[in-house]
VEXRO-979168 format. One record per residue: x, y, z of N, C-alpha, C in turn. Coordinates in steps of 0.02 Angstrom, whole numbers, plus 50000, padded with zeros to 5 digits. Layout:
BEGIN
XYZXYZXYZ ...
//
This chain:
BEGIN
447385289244103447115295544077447105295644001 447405290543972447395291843883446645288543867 446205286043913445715281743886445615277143866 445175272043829445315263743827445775263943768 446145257443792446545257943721446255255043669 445725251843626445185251543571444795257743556 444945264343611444535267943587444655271343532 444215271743470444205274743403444335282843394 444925283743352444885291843357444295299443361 443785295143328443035299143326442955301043405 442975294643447442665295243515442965300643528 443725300243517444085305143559443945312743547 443905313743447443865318743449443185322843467 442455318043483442065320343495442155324043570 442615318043630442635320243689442915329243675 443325330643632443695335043623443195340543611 442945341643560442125345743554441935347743597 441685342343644441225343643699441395344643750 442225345743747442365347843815442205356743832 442105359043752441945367443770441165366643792 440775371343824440395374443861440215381743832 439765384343869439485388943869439905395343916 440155392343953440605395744030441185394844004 441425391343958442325389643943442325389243878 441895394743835442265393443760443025393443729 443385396443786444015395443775444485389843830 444985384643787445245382443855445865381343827 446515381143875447015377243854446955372043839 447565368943805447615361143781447515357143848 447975358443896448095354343937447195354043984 446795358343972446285360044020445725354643962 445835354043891445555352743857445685342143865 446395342743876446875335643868446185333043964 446175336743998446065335744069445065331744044 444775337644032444075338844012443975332043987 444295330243920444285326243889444505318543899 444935316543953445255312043975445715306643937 445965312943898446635310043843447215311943876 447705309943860448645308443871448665318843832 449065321943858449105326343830449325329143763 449955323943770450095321843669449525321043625 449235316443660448635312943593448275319043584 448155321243647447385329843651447815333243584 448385335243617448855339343583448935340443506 448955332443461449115332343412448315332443387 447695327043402447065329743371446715334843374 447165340143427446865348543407447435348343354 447775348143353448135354743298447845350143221 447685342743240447095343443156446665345343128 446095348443219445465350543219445795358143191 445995361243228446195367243198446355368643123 446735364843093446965362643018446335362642979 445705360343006445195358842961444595364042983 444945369043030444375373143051443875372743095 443765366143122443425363643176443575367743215 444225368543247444505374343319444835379543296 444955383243347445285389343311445725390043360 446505392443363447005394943409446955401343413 446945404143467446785411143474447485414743483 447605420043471448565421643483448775421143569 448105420243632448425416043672448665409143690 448355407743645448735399043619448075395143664 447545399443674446955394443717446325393843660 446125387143656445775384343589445195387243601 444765390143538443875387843522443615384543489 442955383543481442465380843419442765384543345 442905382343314442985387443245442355387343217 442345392843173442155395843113441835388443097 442215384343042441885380542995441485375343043 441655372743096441185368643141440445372543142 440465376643151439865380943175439535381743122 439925381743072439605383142991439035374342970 439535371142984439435364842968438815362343008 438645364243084438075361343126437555367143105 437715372543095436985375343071436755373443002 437065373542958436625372542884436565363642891 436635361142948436495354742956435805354143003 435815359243037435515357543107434775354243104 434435351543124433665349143102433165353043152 433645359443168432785363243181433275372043152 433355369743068433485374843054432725379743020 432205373643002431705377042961431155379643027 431235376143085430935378743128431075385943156 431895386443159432055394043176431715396243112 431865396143059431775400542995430985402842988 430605397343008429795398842995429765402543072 430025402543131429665406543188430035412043187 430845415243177430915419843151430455426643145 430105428543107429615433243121429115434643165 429065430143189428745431243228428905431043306 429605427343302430005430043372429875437443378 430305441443323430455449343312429815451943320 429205449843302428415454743329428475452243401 428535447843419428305445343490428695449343543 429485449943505429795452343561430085461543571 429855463343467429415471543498428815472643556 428515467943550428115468243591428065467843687 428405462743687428755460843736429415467243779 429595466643743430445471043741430815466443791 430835460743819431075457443846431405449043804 431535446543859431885439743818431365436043795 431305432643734431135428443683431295423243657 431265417443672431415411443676431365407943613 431715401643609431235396043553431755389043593 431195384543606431625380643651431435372443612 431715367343603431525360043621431585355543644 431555349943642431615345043702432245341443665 432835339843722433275334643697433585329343746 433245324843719433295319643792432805323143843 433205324443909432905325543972432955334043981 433165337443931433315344343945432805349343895 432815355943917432615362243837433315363443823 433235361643758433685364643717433495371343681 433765378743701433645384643668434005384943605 433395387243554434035385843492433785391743464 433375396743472433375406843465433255409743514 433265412543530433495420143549433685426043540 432955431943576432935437343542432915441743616 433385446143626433645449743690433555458243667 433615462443712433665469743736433965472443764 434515478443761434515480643832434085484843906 434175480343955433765481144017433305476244030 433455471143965432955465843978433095464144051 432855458944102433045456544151433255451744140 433805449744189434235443244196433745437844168 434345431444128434025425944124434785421044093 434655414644118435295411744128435325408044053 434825407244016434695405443950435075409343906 435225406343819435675407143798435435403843719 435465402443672435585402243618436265393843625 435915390443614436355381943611436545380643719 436025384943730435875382943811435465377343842 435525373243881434995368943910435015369743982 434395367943998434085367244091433605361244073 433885358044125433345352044174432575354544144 432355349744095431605351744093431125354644160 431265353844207430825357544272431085363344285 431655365644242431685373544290431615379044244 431315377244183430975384644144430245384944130 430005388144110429545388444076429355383444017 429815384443966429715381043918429835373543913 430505373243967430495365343997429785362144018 429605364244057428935361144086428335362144041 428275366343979427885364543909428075356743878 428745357643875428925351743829428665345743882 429035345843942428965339043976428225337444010 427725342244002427105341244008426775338343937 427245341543869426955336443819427245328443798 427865327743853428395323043842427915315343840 428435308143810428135304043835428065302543895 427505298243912427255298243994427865294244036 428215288243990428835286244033429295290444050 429405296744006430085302144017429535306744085 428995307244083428785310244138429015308044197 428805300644194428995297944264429635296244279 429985295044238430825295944241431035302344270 430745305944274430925314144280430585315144343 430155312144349429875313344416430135311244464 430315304944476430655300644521431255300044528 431705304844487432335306844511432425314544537 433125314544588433015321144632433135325744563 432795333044582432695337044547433105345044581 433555346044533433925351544584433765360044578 433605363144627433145367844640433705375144613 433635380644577433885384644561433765391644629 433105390144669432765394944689432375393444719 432385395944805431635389444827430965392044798 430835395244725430405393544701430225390044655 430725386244628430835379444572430235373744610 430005370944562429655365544588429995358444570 430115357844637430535351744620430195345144659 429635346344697429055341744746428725338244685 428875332344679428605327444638427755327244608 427425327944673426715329344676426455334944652 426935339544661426735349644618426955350044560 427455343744555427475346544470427175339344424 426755336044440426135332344401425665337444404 425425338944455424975342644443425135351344424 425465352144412425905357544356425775356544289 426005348144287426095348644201425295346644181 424925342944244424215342344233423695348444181 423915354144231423725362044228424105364744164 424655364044152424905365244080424255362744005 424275354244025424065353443995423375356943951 422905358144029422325358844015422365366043990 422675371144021422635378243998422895378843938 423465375443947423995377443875424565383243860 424815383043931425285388543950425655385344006 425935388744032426585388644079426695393644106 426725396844169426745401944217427305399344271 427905401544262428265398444327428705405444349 428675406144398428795413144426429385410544459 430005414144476430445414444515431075407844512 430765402444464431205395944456432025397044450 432125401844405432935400844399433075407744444 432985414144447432815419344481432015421544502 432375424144557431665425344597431265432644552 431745436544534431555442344507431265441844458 431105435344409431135434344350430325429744351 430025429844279429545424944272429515422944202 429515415844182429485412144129428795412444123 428615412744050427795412444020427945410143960 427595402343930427865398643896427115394243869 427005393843801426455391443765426885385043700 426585379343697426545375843654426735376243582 427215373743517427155374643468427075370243438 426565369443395426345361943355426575363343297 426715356443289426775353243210426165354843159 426055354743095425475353443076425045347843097 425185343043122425055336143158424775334443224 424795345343239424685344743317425185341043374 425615338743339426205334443391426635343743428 426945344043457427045347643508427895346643491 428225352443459428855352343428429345355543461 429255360943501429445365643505429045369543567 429375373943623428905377743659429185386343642 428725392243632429095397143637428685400843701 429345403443727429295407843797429565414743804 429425416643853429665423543876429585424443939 430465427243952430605429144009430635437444037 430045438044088429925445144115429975443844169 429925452444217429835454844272429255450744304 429405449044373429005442744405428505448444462 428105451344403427665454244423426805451644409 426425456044413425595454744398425535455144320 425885457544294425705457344223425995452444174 426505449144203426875440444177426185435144122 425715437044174425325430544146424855435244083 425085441344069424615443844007424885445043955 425455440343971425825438043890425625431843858 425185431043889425075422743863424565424243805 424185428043781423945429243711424275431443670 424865436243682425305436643606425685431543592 425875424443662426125419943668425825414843615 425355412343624424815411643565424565411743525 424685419343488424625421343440425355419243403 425845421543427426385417243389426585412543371 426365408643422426355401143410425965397243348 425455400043357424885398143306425265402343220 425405408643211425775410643174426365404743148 426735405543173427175397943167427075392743153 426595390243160426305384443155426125382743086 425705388143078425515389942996426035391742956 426775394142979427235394942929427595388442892 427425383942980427755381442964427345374342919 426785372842906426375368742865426425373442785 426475378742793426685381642740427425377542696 427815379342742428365375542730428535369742701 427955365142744427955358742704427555355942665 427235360542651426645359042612427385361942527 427585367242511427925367642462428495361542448 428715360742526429315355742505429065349642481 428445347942494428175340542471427905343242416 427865349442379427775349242295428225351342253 428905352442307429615354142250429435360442222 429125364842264429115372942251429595375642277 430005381042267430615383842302430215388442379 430475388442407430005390942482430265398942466 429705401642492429705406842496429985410542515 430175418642508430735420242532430615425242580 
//
């Protein structure tokens, strides 16, 4: 249980990181020593350095979190910080508009990675989250990205089992080519009932200036008749964004201070 013995302290303390979650931001040492598959001493003594340097934090039940300065440190690092920053405004019109959940999602590896989020109360349920991921096939915005993915990560994704949230997830190999077929050509995403049945993902494309496909933003509503008549303010934001964000780099490649 202490792990290989060559293994380098980094490894460990990364295992240590990543043993928090979304469901367990808090854990004991020993739950942390378990997670992680260190000797409980070793867990023991590289939290109380992580803590020392702010990485973790001890809470006065003596059960660890992410600290403060970690969190500090991955955002003014993060590489889709100018992407939040340029779609930003236009989340906040989309999702006055909306009054429901508001997405900004991208692809990492085989998953969406949500990295904004803009919520209400009474919005309806949605299992998404802000540093959340799902299986590219079971959102909306998943199946944007992995319809723009490379064609090997397609078929990688295709030909392994795919696990169903809802028997209305498409997880039939043959329905979701021709899913991401239909993505393609329309330029949207309509998936009704995938993670909840009550619920419907509506999810459009965000390009680079380059037209490369960076980013998908979505919205999660009531899995009713009017789901699919978000797909023009869907659009409209996107395209908004798009232009902020060539804005963006159009100053940084002339050493203008960006706008504020």
């Amino acid at each position: 249980m202490a792990g290989s013995p060559g293994e380098s302290v980094l490894s460990r303390v990364v295992r240590i990181v990543e043993s928090f979650g979304s469901d367990t931001p808090a854990l004991r040492v020993s739950e942390i020593a378990r997670r992680a598959d260190l000797h409980i001493a070793t867990a023991s003594r590289l939290i109380e350095e992580l803590v020392g340097h702010g990485w973790l934090h001890r809470h006065a039940d003596r059960r660890i979190r992410i600290g403060v300065r970690l969190w500090e440190l991955a955002s003014r690092a993060s590489p889709t910080l100018d992407l939040r920053e340029a779609a930003m405004p236009f989340l906040e019109d989309l999702h006055t508009v909306v009054g429901h959940h508001v997405q900004l999602g991208v692809r990492e590896e085989r998953e969406a990675l949500f990295v904004e989020r803009l919520s209400a109360p009474g919005a309806i349920d949605s299992l998404t989250h802000v540093a959340g991921r799902l299986p590219l096939h079971a959102s909306s915005a998943g199946i944007v990205l992995l319809a723009h993915a490379p064609s090997w990560l397609q078929e990688r994704t295709l030909a392994e089992p795919l696990p169903a949230y809802t028997p209305l997830t498409v997880v039939d190999p043959g329905r979701l080519r021709a899913m991401l077929a239909e993505v393609r050509t329309s330029g949207s995403a309509l998936c009704r009932g995938f993670i909840d049945t009550r619920a419907a993902g509506v999810a459009v494309p965000l390009r680079a200036p380059d037209e490369t496909v960076v980013a998908a933003l979505s919205v999660i509503v009531p899995n009713d008749d009017n789901a699919r008549m978000h797909v023009p303010a869907l659009r409209a934001a996107a395209r908004g964004i798009s232009r902020a964000m060539g804005t963006h780099d159009r100053e940084e490649q002339r050493g203008l201070p960006l706008a504020e």
